[in-house]
VOSE-75167 format. One record per residue (C-alpha): residue in three letters; z, x, y. Coordinates in Angstrom, 2 decimals, m for minus. Each point is the difference from the previous one (the first is absolute). Example, Ala and Ser with C-alpha at 12.3 -4.5 7.8 and 13.67 -1.06 7.14 Angstrom:
// residues 2
rec residuo->ALA	w->7.80	u->12.30	v->m4.50;
rec residuo->SER	w->m0.66	u->1.37	v->3.44;
This chain:
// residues 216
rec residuo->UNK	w->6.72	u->42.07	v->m10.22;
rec residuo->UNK	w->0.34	u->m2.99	v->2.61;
rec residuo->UNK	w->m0.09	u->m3.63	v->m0.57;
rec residuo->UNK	w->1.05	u->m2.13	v->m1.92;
rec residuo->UNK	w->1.31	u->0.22	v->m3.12;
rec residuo->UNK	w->m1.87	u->m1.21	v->m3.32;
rec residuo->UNK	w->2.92	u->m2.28	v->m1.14;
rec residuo->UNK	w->1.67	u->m1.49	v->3.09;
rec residuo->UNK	w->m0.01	u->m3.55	v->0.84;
rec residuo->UNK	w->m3.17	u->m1.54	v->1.56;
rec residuo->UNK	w->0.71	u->m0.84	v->3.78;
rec residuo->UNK	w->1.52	u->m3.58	v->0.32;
rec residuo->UNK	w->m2.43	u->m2.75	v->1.52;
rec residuo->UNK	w->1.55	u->m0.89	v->3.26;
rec residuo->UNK	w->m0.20	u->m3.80	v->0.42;
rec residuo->UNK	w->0.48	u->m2.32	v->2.84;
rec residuo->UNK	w->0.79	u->m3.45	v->m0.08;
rec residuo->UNK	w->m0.90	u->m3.03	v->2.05;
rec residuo->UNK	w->0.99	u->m3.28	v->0.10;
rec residuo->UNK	w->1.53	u->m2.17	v->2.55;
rec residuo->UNK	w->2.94	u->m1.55	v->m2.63;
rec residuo->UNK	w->2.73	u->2.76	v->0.05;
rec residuo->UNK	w->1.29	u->m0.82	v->m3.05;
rec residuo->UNK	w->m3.43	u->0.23	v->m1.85;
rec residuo->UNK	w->m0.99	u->3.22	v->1.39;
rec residuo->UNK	w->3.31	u->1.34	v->m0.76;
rec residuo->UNK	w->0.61	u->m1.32	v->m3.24;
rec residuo->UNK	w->m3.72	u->1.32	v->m0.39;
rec residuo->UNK	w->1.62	u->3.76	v->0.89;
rec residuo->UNK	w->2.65	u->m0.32	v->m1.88;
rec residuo->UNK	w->m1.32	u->m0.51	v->m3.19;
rec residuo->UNK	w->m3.02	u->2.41	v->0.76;
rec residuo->UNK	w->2.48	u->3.16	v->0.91;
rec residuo->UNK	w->1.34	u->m0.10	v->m3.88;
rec residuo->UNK	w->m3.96	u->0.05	v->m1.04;
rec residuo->UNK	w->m0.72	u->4.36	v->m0.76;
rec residuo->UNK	w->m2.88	u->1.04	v->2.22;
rec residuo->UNK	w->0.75	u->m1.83	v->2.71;
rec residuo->UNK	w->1.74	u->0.23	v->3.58;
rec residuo->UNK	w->0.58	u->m2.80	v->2.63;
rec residuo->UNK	w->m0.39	u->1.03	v->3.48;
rec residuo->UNK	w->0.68	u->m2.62	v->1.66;
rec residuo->UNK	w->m0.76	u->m3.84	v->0.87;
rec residuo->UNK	w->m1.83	u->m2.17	v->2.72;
rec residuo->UNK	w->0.41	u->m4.05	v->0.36;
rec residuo->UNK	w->m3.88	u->m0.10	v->1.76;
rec residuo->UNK	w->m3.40	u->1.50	v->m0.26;
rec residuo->UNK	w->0.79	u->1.60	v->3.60;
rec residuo->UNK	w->2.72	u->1.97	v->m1.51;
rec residuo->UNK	w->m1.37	u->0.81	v->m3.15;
rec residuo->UNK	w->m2.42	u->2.11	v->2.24;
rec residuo->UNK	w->2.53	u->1.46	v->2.55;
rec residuo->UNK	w->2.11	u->0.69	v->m3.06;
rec residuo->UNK	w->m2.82	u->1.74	v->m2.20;
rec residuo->UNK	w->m0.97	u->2.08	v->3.30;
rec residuo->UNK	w->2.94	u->1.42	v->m0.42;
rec residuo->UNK	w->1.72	u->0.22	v->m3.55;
rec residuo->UNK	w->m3.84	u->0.78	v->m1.24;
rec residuo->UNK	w->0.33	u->m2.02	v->m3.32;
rec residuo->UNK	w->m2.24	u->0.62	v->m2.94;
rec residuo->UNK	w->0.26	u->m3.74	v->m0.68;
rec residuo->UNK	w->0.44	u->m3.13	v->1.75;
rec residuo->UNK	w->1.04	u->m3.50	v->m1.86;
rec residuo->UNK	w->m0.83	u->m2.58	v->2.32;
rec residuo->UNK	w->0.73	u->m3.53	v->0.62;
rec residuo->UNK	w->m3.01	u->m2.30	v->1.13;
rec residuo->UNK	w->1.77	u->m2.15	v->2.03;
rec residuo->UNK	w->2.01	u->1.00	v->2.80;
rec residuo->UNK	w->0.68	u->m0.85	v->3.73;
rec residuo->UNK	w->m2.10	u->1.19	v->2.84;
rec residuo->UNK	w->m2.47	u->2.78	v->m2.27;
rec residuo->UNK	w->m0.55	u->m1.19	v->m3.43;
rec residuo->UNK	w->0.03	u->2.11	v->m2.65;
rec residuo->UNK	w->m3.95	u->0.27	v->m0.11;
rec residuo->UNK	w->0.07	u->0.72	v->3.29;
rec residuo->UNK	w->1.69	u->2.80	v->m0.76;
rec residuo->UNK	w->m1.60	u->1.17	v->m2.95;
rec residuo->UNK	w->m3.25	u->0.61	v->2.02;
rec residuo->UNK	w->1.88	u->2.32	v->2.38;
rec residuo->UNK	w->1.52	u->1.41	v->m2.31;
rec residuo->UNK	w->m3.18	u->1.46	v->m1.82;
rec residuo->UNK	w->m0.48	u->3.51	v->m0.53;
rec residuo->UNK	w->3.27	u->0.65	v->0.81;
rec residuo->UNK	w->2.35	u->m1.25	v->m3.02;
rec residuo->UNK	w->m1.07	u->m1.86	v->m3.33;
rec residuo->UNK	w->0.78	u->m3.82	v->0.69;
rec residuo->UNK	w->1.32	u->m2.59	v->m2.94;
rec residuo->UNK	w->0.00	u->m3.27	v->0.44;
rec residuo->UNK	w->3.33	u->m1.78	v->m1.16;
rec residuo->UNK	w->0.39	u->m3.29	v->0.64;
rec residuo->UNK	w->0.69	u->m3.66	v->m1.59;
rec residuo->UNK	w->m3.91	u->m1.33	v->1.03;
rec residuo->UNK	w->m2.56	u->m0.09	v->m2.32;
rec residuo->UNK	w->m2.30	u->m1.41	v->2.38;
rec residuo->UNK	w->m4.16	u->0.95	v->m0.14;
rec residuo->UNK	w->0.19	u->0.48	v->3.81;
rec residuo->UNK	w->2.88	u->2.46	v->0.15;
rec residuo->UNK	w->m1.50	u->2.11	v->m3.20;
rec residuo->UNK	w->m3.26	u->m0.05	v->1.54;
rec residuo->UNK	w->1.58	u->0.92	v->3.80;
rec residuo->UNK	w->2.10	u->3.03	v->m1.50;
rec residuo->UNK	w->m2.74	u->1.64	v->m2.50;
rec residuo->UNK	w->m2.13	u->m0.12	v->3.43;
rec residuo->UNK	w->2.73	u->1.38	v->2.08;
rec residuo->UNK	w->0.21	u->2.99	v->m2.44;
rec residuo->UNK	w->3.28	u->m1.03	v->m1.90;
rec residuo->UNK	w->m0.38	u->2.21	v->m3.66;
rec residuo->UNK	w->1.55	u->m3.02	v->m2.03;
rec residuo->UNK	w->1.26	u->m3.85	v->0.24;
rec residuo->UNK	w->3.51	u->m0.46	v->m2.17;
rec residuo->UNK	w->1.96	u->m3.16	v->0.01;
rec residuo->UNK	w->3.76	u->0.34	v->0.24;
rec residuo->UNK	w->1.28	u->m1.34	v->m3.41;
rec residuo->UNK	w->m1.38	u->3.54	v->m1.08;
rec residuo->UNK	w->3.15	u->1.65	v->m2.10;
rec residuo->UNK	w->1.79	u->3.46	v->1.80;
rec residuo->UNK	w->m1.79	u->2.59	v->m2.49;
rec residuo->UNK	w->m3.53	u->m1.56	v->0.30;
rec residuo->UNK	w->m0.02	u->m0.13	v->3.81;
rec residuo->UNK	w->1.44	u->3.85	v->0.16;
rec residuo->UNK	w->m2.87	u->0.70	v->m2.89;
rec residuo->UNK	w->m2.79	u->m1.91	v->2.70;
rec residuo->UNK	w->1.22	u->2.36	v->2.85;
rec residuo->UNK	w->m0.53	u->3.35	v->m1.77;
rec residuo->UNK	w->m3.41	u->m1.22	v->m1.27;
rec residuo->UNK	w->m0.88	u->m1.15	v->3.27;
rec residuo->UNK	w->0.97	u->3.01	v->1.57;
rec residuo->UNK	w->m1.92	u->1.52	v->m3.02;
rec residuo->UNK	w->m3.05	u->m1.71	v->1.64;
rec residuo->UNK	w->m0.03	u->m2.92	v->m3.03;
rec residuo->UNK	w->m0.25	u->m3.45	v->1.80;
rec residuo->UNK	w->2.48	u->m2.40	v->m1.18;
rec residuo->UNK	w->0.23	u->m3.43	v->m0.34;
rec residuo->UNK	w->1.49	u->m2.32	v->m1.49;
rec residuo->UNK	w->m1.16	u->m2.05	v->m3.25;
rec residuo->UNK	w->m0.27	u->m3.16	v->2.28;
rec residuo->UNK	w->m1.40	u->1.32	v->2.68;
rec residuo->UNK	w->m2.32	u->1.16	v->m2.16;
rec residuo->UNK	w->m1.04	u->m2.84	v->m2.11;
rec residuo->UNK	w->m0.87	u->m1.15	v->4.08;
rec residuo->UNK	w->m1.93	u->2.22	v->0.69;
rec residuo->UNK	w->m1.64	u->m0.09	v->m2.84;
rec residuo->UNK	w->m0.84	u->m4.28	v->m0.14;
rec residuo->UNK	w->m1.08	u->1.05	v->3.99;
rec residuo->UNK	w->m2.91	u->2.19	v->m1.52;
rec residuo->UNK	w->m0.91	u->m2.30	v->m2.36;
rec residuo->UNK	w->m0.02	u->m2.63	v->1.94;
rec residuo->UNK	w->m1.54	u->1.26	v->3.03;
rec residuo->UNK	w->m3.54	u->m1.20	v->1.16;
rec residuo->UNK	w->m1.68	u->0.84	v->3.30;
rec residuo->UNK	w->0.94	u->m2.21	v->3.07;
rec residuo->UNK	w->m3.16	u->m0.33	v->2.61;
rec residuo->UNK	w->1.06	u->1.76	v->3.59;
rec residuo->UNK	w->1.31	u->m2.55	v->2.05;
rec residuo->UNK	w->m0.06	u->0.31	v->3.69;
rec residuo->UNK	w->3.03	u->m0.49	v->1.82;
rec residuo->UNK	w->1.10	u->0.78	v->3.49;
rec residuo->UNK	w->1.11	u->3.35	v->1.27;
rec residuo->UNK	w->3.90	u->m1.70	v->0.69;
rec residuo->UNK	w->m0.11	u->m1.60	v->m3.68;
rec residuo->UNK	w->m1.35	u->3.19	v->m1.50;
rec residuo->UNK	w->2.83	u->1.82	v->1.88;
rec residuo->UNK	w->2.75	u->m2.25	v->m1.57;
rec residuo->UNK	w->m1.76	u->0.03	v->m3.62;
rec residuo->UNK	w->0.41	u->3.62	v->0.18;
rec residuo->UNK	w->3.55	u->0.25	v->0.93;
rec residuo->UNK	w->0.42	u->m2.95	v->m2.53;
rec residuo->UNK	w->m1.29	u->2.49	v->m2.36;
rec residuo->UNK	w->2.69	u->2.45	v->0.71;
rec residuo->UNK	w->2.55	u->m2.55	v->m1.30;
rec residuo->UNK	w->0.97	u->m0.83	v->3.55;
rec residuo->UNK	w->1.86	u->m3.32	v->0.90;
rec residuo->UNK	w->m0.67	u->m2.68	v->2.04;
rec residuo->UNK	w->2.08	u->1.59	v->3.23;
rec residuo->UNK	w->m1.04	u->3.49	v->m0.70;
rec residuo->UNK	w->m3.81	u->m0.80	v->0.35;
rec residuo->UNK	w->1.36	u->m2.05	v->3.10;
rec residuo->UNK	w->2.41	u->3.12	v->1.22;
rec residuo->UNK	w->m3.27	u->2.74	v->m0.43;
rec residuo->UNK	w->m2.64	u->m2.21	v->1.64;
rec residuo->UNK	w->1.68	u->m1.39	v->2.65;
rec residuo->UNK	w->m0.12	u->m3.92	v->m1.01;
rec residuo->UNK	w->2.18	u->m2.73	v->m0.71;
rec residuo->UNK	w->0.77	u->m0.99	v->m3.87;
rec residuo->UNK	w->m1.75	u->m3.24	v->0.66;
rec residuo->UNK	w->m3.13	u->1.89	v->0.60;
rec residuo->UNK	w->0.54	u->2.28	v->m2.80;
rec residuo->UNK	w->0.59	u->m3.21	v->m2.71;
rec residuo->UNK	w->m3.36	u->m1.49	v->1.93;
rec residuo->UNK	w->m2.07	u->2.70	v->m0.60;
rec residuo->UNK	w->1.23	u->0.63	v->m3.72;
rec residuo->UNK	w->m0.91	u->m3.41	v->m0.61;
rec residuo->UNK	w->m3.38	u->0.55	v->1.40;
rec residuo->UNK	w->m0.23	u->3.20	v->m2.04;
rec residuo->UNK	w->0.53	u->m1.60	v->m3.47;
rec residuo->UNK	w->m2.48	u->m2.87	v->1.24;
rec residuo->UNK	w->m2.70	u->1.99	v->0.62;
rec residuo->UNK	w->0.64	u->2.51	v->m2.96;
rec residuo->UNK	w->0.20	u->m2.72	v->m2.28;
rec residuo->UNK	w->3.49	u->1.12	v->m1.31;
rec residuo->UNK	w->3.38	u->m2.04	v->m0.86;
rec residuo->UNK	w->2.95	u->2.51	v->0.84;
rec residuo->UNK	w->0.32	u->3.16	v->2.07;
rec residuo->UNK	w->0.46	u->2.00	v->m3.08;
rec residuo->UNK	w->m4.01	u->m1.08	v->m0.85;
rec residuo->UNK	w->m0.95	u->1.22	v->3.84;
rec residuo->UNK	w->1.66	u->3.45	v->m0.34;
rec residuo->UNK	w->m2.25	u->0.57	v->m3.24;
rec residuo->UNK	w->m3.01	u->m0.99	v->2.15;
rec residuo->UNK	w->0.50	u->1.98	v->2.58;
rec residuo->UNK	w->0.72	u->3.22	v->m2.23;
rec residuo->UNK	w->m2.87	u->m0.75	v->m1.65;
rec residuo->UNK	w->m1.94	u->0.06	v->3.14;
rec residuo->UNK	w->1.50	u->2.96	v->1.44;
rec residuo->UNK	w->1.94	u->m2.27	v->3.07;
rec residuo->UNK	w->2.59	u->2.63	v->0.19;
């Protein structure tokens, strides 16, 4: 008889970490390697190699940061769909980013003051399939449902409905500038048109509208 046997160990879920502060994402591997289940395969400091990496150490899991020079961590997520489960781990709370990552496919939104043994006990549930978040995150997303109330379709221009979608994406000022060829001057102007005629206070407010409105 072939295969494997009834009492060995379940394979290990093979995890890679990104986040551009090297001493987070290693302190991050360090404490994970002593968690059982679990095996670090490597690290990336930016969405753009989080992907190179995972194309190539084929991780079952992949904690990532949202914020993070040139591809954000987002960004990444969406490219990154399909092809490894994505976790969001990260110090921002913030409606726009939850919203941004659940759309990009991300299976869970943690927060970083998350102890060793519950963030190892995430990653084999999410690898499990089990969505994780955590319980602030989800109290958000939860006073977001209750509190959410049809917005009337606003018309805007093909250029601001360009940057409210990468806005959406949790882009920054000088990445929407870097992808559409235009100055951050004429990024901030059109923002400021976009929450003017959208009716909204914050950026955070605009990437809800525009996920609600399918502006991806």
């Amino acid at each position: 008889m072939t295969g494997q046997r009834a009492d060995a160990p379940a394979p290990k879920v093979r995890v890679l970490i990104a986040d551009d502060e090297r001493l987070v994402r290693e302190g991050i591997a360090a404490l994970l390697v002593l968690q059982p289940g679990i095996e670090v395969v490597g690290t990336a400091e930016s969405g753009t190699e989080a992907v190179e990496s995972a194309a190539v150490l084929a991780p079952d899991v992949v904690l990532m940061d949202v914020r993070m020079p040139g591809m954000g961590g987002v960004e990444a997520a969406a490219l990154l769909r399909g092809r490894a489960t994505v976790l969001m781990l990260t110090t921002f709370d913030d409606d726009g980013y939850i919203v941004a990552a659940l759309h990009a496919g991300a299976s869970g939104y943690l927060l970083k003051d998350l102890p060793a043994a519950e963030l190892a006990q995430a990653i084999r549930l999410a690898h499990a399939g089990v969505d994780q978040y955590s319980a602030a995150v989800t109290a958000r997303l939860a006073a977001m449902v209750r509190s959410r109330t049809p917005r009337p379709t606003i018309d805007l221009t093909d250029r601001e409905t360009e940057v409210l979608r990468q806005l959406a994406t949790g882009a920054a000022n000088r990445e929407i500038a870097r992808s559409l060829y235009l100055s951050e001057g004429t990024v901030k102007n059109h923002i400021s048109s976009i929450l003017n005629r959208l009716g909204v206070r914050d950026r955070t407010q605009a990437a809800i509208y525009a996920h609600e409105h399918g502006i991806l």
